[in-house]
Each structure stands twice: as C-alpha cells, then as structure tokens.
C-alpha positions as a Python dict, from the first residue, in 0.01 Angstrom:
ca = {
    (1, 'X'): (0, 0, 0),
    (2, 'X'): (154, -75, -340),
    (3, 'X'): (237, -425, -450),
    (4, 'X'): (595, -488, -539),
    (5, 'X'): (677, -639, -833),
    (6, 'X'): (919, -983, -789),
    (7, 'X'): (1221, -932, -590),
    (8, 'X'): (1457, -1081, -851),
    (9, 'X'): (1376, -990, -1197),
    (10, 'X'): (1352, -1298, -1447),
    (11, 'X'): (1620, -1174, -1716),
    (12, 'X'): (1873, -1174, -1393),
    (13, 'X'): (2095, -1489, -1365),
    (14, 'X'): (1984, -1597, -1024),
    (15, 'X'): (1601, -1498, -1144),
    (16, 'X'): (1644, -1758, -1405),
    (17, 'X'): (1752, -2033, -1174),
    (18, 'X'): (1492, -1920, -925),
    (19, 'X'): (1259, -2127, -1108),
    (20, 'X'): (1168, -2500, -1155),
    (21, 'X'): (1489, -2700, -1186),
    (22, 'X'): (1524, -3036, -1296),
    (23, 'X'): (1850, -3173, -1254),
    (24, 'X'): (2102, -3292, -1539),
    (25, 'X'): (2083, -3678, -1408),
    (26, 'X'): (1687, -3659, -1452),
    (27, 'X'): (1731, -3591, -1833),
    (28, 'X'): (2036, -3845, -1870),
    (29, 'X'): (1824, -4101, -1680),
    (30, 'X'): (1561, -4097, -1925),
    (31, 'X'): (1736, -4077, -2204),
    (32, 'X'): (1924, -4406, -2115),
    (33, 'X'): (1588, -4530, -2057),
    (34, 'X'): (1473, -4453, -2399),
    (35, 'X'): (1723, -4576, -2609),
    (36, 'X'): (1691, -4890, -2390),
    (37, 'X'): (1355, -4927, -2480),
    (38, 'X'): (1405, -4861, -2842),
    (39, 'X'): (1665, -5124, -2887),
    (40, 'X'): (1423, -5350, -2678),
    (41, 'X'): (1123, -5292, -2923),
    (42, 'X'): (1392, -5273, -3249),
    (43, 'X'): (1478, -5633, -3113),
    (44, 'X'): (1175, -5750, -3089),
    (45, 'X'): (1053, -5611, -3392),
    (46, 'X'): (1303, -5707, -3704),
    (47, 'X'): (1262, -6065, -3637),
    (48, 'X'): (877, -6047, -3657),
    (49, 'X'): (961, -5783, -3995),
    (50, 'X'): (1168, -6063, -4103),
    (51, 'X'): (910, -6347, -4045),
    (52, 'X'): (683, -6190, -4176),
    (53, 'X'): (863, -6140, -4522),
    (54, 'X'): (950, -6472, -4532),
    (55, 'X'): (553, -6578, -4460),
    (56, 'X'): (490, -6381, -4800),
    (57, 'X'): (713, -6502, -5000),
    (58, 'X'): (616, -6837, -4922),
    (59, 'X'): (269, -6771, -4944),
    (60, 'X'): (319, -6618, -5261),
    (61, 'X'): (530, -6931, -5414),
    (62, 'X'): (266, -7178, -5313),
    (63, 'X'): (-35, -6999, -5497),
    (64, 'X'): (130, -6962, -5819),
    (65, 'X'): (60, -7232, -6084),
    (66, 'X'): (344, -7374, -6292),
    (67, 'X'): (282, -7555, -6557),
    (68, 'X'): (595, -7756, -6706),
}
C-alpha cells in the first residue's frame, strides 16, 4: 500500500489557506499595542534625555573657574 502524497497540493489556493492562520485583528491588535508602548517609553524617556542635559550643563558651569 502506497502512501499518498497531501490531498491538496500547497501551490493550490485552498492548500495555502489550509495552513496556520492568524487572523487580520491579531496583527492590528499588536500593532496598536506597540506603538502604544513606544509612545509610553518615548514619554517617559525625553524628559529624563532632557534632565539629564540640563544636569550637564550645570555640572559643567559650576566646575569651571572664572577669574574676573
């Protein structure tokens, strides 16, 4: 007794779908999810950017000697 090969050949429409399929609201879903968290982290993030900058520029003010 031979084995058959697959019933529905992959390079067939409905072999293609015959697969794994995630649906379109999966992908849309976590891409809304994403860019929420990147806005989340870009908000959290320029202010300490900013701080920081601001730290350094102090920092470097106060250690420099002027003489008058």
């Amino acid at each position: 007794m031979a084995i058959d090969p697959e019933v529905l050949s992959s390079s067939s429409k409905k072999g293609n779908r015959s697969g794994r399929h995630i649906p379109k609201w999966a992908f849309y879903t976590a891409g809304g999810v994403g860019v929420l968290l990147l806005v989340g982290l870009i908000k959290i993030l320029l202010p300490v950017i900013g701080m920081a900058f601001l730290l350094a520029f102090i920092w470097s003010q106060s250690i420099t000697t002027r003489r008058y």
